[in-house]
N, C-alpha and C positions, 0 to 999 in steps of 0.2 A: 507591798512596797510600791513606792510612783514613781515613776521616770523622773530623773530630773530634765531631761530636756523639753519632752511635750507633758508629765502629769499625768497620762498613763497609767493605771493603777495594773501592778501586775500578779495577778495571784499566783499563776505558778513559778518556781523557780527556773525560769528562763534565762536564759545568757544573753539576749539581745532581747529588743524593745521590741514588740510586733507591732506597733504602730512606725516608730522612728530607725528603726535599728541601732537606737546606743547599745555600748555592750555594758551591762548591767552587773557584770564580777566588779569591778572595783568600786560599786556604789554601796554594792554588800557587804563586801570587805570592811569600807570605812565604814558604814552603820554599826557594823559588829564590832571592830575593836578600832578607837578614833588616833590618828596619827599624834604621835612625840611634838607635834608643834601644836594642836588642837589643846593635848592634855594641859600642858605646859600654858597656854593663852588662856586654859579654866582654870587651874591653881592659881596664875598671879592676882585675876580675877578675885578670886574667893580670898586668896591674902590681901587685896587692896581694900575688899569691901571690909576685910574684920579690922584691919587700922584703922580704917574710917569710921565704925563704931567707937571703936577704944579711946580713938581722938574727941569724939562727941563727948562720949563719957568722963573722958577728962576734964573738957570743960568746964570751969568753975562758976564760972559767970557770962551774962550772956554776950559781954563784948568777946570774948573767948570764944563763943559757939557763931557770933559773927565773922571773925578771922578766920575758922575753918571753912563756915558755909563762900564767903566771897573768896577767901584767895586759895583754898587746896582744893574746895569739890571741882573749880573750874578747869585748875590745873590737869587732874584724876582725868576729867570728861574730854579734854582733850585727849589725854594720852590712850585712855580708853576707844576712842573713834572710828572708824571704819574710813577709808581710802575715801571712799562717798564722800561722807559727812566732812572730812576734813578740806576735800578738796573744794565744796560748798561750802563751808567756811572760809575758804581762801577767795575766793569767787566774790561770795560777799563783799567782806571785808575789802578789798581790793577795789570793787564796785565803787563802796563808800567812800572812801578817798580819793579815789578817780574824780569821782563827783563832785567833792565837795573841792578839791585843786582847782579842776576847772572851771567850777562856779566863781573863787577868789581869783583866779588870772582874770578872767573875762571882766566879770567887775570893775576890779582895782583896775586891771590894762584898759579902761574904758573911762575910768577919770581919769589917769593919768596921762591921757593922749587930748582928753577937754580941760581939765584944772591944773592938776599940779604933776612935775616931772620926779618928782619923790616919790609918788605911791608906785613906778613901774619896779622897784626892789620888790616891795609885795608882790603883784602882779607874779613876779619871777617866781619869786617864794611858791605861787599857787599852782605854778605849772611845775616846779620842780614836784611837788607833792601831787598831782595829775600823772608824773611819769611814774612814781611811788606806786600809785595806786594801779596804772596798769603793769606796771611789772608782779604786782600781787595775783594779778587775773590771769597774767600769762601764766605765773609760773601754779595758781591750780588748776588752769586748763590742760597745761602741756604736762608739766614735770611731776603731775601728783597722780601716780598711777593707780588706777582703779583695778577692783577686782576682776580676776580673767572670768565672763561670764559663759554660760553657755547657750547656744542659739536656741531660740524660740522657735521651739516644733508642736506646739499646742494644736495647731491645726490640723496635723498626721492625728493626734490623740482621739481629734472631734470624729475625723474620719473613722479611725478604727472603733471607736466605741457606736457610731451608728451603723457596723457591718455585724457590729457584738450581737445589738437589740434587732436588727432588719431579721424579718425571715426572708433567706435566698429561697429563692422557686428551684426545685429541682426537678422541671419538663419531664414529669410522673418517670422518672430511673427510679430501678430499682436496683437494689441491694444485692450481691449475690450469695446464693447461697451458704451460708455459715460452711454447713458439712464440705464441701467445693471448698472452699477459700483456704479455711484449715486444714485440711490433708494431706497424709504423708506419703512421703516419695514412693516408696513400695504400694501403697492403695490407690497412686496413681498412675504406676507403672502395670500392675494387674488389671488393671481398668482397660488400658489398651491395648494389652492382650488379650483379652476377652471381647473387644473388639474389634481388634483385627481377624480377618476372613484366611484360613491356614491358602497358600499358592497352589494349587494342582500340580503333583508330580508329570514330566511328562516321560 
């Protein structure tokens, strides 16, 4: 399994990230059995995609299989879209009309101010559609809320994996004894009475 924060691959079953310390229970969790809103976002999935063939199939003729492809795939790919995508659609979109308002106010308001007093209705026309176009940018910068992400710890990752592969020097220590280390209370307790020296009676 990888971290999702830094990518981290962790082979043992760890509860926190030895690079980042996320806690890695609830990544498991969801791997193994995925939440009532995931399942639910795959089934409609899998129901939209099999309409969509059925609707294909039905078509008789290919102006029939043109109405589908131009006016429902579009529809679908909208509704289908990720926060992202839609909010980059909005952005867009938004862009282009901004653009294209401003280009006609500046124009038109530009003859109409040397030729004729008629074209500044246009002119108006272009900014109203300029204000259009930025109300589209605002509202998919501000109000189209993107997915919650999580912070980019890729760099803890690079670290820990080059403490993985480094060999530490360990200034010639050694080990202690196995026999020592493992020993029971009582072989260590007759141990020091055998070397303890008995007091002199006085």
């Amino acid at each position: 399994m990888f971290c999702p924060s830094c990518g981290l691959e962790e082979r043992q079953f760890n509860q926190f990230c030895r690079s980042c310390g996320t806690n890695l229970l609830p990544v498991r969790s969801a791997l193994e059995k995925p939440d009532s809103i995931t399942q639910s976002a795959v089934s409609a999935r899998e129901e939209i995609g099999r309409a969509i063939a059925a609707k294909i199939l039905e078509a008789k003729s290919a102006k029939e299989l043109v109405i589908v492809t131009d006016d429902v795939l579009p529809e679908i790919e909208k509704f289908l879209e990720s926060p992202e995508e839609k909010r980059l659609r909005r952005v867009r979109g938004g862009t282009i009309i901004a653009s294209i308002g401003l280009g006609v106010a500046i124009a038109f308001g530009a003859v109409a101010t040397l030729v004729d007093q008629g074209l500044a209705i246009v002119a108006a026309l272009g900014l109203i559609t300029f204000l259009i176009g930025l109300s589209f940018i605002i509202n998919g910068l501000l109000f189209t809320v993107p997915k919650k992400r999580l912070s980019d710890k890729s760099l803890e990752a690079k670290k820990q994996r080059e403490l993985d592969i480094a060999e530490v020097p360990t200034n010639d220590l050694t080990l202690p004894d196995a026999n020592n280390l493992f020993s029971s209370v009582t072989e260590h307790t007759t141990r020091h009475l055998k070397e303890k020296q008995p007091l002199p009676r006085s």
